[in-house]
Structures are given as structure tokens and as C-alpha cells.
N, C-alpha and C positions, 0 to 999 in steps of 0.2 A: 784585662784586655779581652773583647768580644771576640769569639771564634764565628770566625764567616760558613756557612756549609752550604755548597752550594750540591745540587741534584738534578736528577735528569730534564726538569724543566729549564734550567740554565743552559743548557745545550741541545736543546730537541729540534733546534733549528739545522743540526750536523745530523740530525738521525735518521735514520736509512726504514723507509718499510716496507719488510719483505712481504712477497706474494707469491702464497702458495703456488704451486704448480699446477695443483688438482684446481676446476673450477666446481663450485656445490652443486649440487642435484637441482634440479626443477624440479616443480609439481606434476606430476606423471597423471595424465589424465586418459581415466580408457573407453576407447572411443571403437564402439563394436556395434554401431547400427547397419553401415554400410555391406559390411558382409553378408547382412540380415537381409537385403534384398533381392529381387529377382534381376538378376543383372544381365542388360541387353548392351547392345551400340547401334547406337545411331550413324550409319554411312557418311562422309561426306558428298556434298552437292546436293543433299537430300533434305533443306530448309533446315529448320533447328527444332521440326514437330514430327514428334513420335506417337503412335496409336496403335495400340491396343487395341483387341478384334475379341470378345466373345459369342460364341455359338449360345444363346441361352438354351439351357432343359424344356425340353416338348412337352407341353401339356399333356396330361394321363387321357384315354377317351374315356369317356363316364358312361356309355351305353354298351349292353353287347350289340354281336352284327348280327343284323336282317338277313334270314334266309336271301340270297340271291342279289341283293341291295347295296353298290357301293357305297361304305361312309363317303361323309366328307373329310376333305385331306385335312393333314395336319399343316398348322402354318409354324416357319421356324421363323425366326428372328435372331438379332445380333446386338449386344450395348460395345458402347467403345469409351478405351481410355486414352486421353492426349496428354499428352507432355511438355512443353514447350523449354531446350535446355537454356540454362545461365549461363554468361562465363564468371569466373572469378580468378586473381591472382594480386601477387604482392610481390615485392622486391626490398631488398637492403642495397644500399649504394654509402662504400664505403672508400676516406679518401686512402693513398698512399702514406701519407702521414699515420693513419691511425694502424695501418699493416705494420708500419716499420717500426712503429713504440710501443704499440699496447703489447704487456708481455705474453697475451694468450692468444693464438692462435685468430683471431677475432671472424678473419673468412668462413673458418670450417666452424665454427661456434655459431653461425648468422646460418647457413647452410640446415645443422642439426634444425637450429630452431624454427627455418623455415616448413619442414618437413611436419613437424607437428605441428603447428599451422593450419598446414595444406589439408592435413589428416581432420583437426578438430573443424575447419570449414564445413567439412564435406560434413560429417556429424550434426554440426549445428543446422544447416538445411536441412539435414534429411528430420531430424528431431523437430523443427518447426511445422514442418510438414504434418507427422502423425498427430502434432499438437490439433493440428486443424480438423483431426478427425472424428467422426459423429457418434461411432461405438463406445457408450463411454460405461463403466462401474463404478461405484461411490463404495466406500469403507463404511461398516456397519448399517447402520438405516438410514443413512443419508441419499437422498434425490437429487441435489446438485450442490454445487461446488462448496457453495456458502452454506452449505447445510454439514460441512465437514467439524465436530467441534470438539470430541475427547479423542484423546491421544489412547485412553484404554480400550477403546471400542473402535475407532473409525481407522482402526489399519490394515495392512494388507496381514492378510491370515488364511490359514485353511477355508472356511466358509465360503469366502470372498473369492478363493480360487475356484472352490468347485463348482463356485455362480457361472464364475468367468469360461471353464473348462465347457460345462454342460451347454452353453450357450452356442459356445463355437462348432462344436458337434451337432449338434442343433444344427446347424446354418451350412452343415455339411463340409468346414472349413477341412481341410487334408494334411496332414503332420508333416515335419521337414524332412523327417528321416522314415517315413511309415508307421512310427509309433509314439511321439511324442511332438507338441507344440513347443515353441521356444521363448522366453520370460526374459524381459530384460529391466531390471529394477536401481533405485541408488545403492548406496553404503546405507544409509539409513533405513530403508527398507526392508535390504537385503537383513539386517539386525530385527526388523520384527517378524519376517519368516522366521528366521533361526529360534528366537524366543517362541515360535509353536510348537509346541510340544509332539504333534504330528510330521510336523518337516524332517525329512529325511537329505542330510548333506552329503555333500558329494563324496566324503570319506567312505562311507556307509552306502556304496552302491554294491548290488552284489556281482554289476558286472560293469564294469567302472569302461568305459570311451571316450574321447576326447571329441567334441561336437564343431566349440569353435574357442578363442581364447576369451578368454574372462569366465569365463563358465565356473559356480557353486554349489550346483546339486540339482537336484531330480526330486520332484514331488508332483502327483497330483496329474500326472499325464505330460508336463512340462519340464522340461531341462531349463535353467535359470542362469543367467551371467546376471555378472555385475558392470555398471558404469557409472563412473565418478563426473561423469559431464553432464549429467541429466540433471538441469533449472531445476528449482522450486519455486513457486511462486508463493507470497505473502501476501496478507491482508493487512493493511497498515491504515490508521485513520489521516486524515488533510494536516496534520502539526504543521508540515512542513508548503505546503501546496494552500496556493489564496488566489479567493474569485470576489474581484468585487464590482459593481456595477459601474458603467462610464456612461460618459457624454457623447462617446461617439454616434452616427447615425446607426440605426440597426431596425428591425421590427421586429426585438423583442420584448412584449408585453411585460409590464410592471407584475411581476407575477414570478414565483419560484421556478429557479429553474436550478436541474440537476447538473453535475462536474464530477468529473474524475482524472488521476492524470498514474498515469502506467512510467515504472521507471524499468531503463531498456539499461542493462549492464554494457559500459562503452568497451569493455574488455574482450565481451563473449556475443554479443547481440541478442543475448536473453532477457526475455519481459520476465525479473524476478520480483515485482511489488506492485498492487495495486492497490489502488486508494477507495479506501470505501467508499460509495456516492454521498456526497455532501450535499445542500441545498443553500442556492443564494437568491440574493435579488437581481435582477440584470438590470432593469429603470436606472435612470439616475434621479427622477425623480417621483414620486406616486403618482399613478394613474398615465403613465405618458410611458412610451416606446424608447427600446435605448437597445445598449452592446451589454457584454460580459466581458472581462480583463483578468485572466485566468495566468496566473504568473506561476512558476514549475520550480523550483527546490532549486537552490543554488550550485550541488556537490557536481563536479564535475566526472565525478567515477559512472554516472547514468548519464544518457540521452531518455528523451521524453516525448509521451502522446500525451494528447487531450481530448478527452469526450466529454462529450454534454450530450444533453436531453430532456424530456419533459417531465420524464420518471427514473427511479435508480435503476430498472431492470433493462432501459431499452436507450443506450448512453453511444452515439455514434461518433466515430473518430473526427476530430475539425480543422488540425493543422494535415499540412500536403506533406512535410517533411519531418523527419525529428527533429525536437528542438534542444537546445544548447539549453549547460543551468542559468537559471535567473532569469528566462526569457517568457517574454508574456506573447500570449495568445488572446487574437481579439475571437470571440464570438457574437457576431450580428443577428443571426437567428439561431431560431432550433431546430438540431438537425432532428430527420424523420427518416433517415436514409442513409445507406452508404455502411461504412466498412465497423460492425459491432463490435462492441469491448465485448473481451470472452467474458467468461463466468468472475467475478471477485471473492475471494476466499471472506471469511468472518475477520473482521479483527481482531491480529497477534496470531492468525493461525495458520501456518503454513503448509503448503498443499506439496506433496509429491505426487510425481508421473511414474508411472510402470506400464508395461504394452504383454502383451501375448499376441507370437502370432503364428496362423499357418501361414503354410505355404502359399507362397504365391501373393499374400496378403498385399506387400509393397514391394516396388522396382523399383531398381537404378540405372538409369538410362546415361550413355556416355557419348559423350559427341568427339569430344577431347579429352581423352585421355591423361592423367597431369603430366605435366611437360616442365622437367627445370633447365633452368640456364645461368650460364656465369660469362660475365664479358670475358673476354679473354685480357693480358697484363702485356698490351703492343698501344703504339701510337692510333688514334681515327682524326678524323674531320673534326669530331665533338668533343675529343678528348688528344688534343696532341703531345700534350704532358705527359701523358698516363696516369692524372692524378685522382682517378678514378676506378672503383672495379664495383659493378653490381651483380645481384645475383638473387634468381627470383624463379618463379613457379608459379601456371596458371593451367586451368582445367575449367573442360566447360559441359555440364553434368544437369539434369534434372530426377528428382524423387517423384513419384506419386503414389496413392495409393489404388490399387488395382478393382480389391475388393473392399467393403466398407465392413462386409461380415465376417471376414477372412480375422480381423482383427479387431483385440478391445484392449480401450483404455484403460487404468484402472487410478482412482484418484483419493487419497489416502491421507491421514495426518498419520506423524511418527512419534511411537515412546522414547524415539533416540535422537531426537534433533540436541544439539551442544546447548 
């Protein structure tokens, strides 16, 4: 006679699962630019534009004085810096149902989360910003970006500091504390200081202070923090991104024309990959005028730009908005004009960002201050159920940068990428 055995999948229809208590950690991202700036407010009833006033340095006179003879005067002048602030803000709207079942706390877990949020926004602006900025230094003997190619040589290192240090001195730039410039680098970077055999970490200070948080050591006239939010960007070849010529009307000549398409992380709003320039046809047929149909990677993890141009090096932006994956972009001419694709890394070769900066280099201007709210748990007009509770945070802020010499870029490959 067959013995039946029956096991836990005969009854996992009855079975209970338990949930922890504790909910897991997030990804802890450290977000330390903000403190780095020169921080003003902007009044209310005073527009949403802030300016900046410099006195520039008076010319030296280059003659002595004539017995008896007034020179001529000196002329002073003034540059200015404007601002113009953004707002930004977000909410979670959560019903009464999911308060009353989900077993964790789900208000004050939407609350935490909003906070760093609110935190990594303000980060990611202000990092966009110094992105856009003109002081740049390249790792090893590299001139720009695409010129970044071994990971033994083109990284950030002593040499490359003392480039970056002697420069800003040079330019008169003024320390944050009266004796040191401040360095803010990735995880991966921060790993090829360490591997110089000249850097000195912050264990080994012989007089150890605390600057700001995230902070790893002192070398080279610069105190260094670390931050885990700073993009990298990638050179990646078109595998995924296709241009091919159409019918549409257009007046672009039968004749090669350059593409690129930039993918924007939908998570972070960081440009981490650009596409090497490719060359296509735009005609639809030889000798005759036509569009380009420039279609963007399906994944939905990016939003996407599109540039074209007539050459790899001078590729201008063509859609008005980002685009969704799988969407195509018509291109009818060539642009000549308008908003440049930055630099593209080489293919397979990923570029990190690191800054040095003095004093004064970039500001943060506040208009609005962050501001959270939580509806409160009563009957309204919009909500006479209560079957609703939102709760949300918004601040309205601009970055810029002050001086352009105060501050340099530094643009890198790493011996430590994964």
C-alpha cells in the first residue's frame, strides 16, 4: 500500500508570512556640496533674481610721477553675478487603507524618504551646475575629455593636484579656512588618492579638525571629502540608438550627417552615457533633400537627448524636451546652433568628476527655504472621507558659480571602477 506524504506545499495556502519589524537600510548617499557654498537669501517681494556685485582690482600705474603733474586717475569697475531661483517639490499621497494595513509605519517611512530627496535635489542642481563649468583639468596628458584612455595613468594623483593647487593660487583663489582649499571626489577616486603613495589620510593628520562631514584626509594644501552622488559619465558606442534616413520633408542634403543620443538616469536626472558620434545618411534617396529618424534605446531606467550635426565635435541638442524609451526624433535640418553636447568620453571609458574649491568659488542662494507639510487626519471639501493624507516638501533655491578661477574641475579615469 502507497504511503501518501504530504509537505509544506500542500498547505502554504494556511501559511502566515511574517514581517520583520525592522525595515532594511537604503542606499545612504552623501550629499556634501551644498554646505560647500557661499550661502546668501534672497528676501521676499524682491523677484526671484539675485546679483552679485564685484569691485574688480585697479590696474597697477606703470609710470612714476612727474615732478609737479597730476596723473591720470584710476578707473575702477565692477563684473556681476545673477541668479535666477527655481522652485522644486514633491509629495507622497497616501490612502487610509494603506495606514491601516501595511504593517510599517508607511507615513513616517514616506516622511524619512522624502528628506533625502529633498537633500539629494538640492545636490543634484547644485552638481549640474559646476558640471557646466569652464575650469577644467584632465588626468595624465590628456587635453579633453575623449582624450581620457588608461586607467594607470589618467587618474587623479599627486601631479594632477599639484597642477590643480598651483593653478588656483595662481588666480589668487583664498582658502576656506586660511589655509587649505576644499576637494570633493567619488568612492572610486577617493581609492586612487589613497593608492598614492604621497597622500596622506586623515588618520595620519598631525593635527586632526573636523572641516565638514564626509571629510578623508588632507594632502597637498586641500582637505578632501567623499561623495557617493557624483554621476560618472560613459562612452558607450550607437548598439542600442539608430538613425536612419526618411521621407519626411526636411532640407537636409543627401550627405553624412553626425547623431548622438545622451541617456539622463530617470532615477537621479544625471547624463551618465553618451554615445559616440555616429555617421548616417539623412536623404531618403541620393542626391535629393530629406529628414533623419533618430529612434533612442528602448530601457526605460533613462530619459534621452538627441544631437546631430555636421561633425562629431560640434553635435547640437534637437528635441525640446526629454524623450521616453523607443521614441524617435525627427531631425529636418542641421543644427548650427543652440544648446552643445558636452565633451563624449572614448568608448568603454568612464570619466569621473572631482572639483577643488576656494572660497567663495560657488553660492547658494535661498529664496525658500525647505518647507515640509503633512495634511493633517480631519474631514475637507476634497477629502470628506479622510481617505486620504499627503505629505510633501518644497524649496525654492539657485547655485551659481561666482568665480570661474576660484574653482577646477578635475576629469579622470579610475583603477577602481567594478
Amino acid at each position: 500500500m502507497a504511503v501518501t506524504t504530504q509537505g509544506f506545499s500542500s498547505f502554504s495556502a494556511d501559511a502566515v508570512t511574517y514581517i520583520a519589524e525592522k525595515t532594511l537600510i537604503i542606499a545612504k548617499k552623501a550629499v556634501v556640496f551644498q554646505q560647500l557654498g557661499e550661502k546668501h537669501v534672497l528676501p521676499a517681494h524682491n523677484s526671484k533674481t539675485f546679483q552679485f556685485t564685484r569691485f574688480d582690482r585697479l590696474a597697477l600705474p606703470l609710470t612714476t610721477l612727474a615732478d609737479g603733474v597730476t596723473p591720470d586717475n584710476t578707473s575702477m569697475s565692477i563684473s556681476t553675478v545673477t541668479a535666477v531661483a527655481d522652485m522644486f517639490g514633491a509629495y507622497v499621497n497616501l490612502t487610509d487603507v494603506a495606514n491601516l494595513t501595511i504593517k510599517h509605519p508607511v507615513m513616517v517611512k514616506a516622511i524619512d524618504l522624502m528628506g533625502y530627496q529633498a537633500a539629494e535635489v538640492m545636490d543634484r542642481e547644485i552638481i549640474n551646475m559646476l558640471l557646466a563649468g569652464t575650469a577644467v583639468n584632465y588626468g595624465g596628458a590628456a587635453t579633453a575629455r575623449n582624450g581620457l584612455s588608461s586607467t594607470s595613468t589618467d587618474v587623479m594623483n599627486t601631479a594632477l593636484v599639484r597642477k590643480v593647487v598651483a593653478s588656483l593660487r595662481t588666480n589668487g583663489a583664498q582658502e576656506y579656512d586660511g589655509s587649505d582649499y576644499v576637494g570633493v571626489v567619488d568612492s572610486q577616486v577617493e581609492m586612487d588618492l589613497s593608492a598614492d603613495s604621497t597622500f596622506q589620510a586623515a588618520a595620519q593628520y598631525s593635527n586632526i579638525k573636523v572641516l565638514q562631514n564626509g571629510e578623508i584626509g588632507r594632502w597637498m594644501g586641500v582637505r578632501w571629502m567623499r561623495s557617493n552622488f557624483i554621476p560618472t559619465l560613459s562612452g558607450i558606442t550607437s548598439t542600442n540608438a539608430s538613425a536612419t534616413g526618411a521621407s519626411a520633408a526636411g532640407s537636409i542634403p543627401a550627405a553624412s550627417v553626425w547623431f548622438s543620443v545622451d541617456y539622463i538616469d530617470a532615477n537621479t536626472g544625471f547624463t551618465v552615457k553618451s554615445v559616440v558620434p555616429a555617421s548616417t545618411y539623412a536623404a531618403a534617396a541620393s542626391n535629393s533633400s530629406g529628414s533623419l529618424t533618430v529612434t533612442v534605446p528602448s530601457s526605460t531606467s533613462f530619459n534621452y537627448n538627441v544631437y546631430a550635426g555636421s561633425g562629431a565635435s560640434s553635435l547640437y541638442l534637437v528635441n525640446s524636451s526629454l524623450l521616453a524609451g523607443a521614441a524617435s526624433q525627427a531631425v529636418t535640418a542641421i543644427p548650427s546652433a543652440g544648446t552643445l553636447q558636452p565633451g563624449i568620453p572614448a568608448s568603454t571609458k568612464v570619466v569621473h568628476f572631482s572639483w577643488v574649491f576656494g572660497k567663495e568659488s560657488f553660492a547658494v542662494i535661498d529664496l525658500l527655504k525647505l518647507q515640509t507639510f503633512i495634511t493633517p487626519a480631519q474631514a475637507s471639501d476634497s477629502d470628506p472621507l479622510v481617505q486620504r493624507r499627503k505629505s510633501g516638501w518644497k524649496f525654492m533655491f539657485k547655485s551659481v558659480i561666482c568665480n570661474q578661477d576660484f574653482l577646477k574641475r578635475c576629469e579622470t579615469l579610475s583603477a577602481f571602477d567594478a
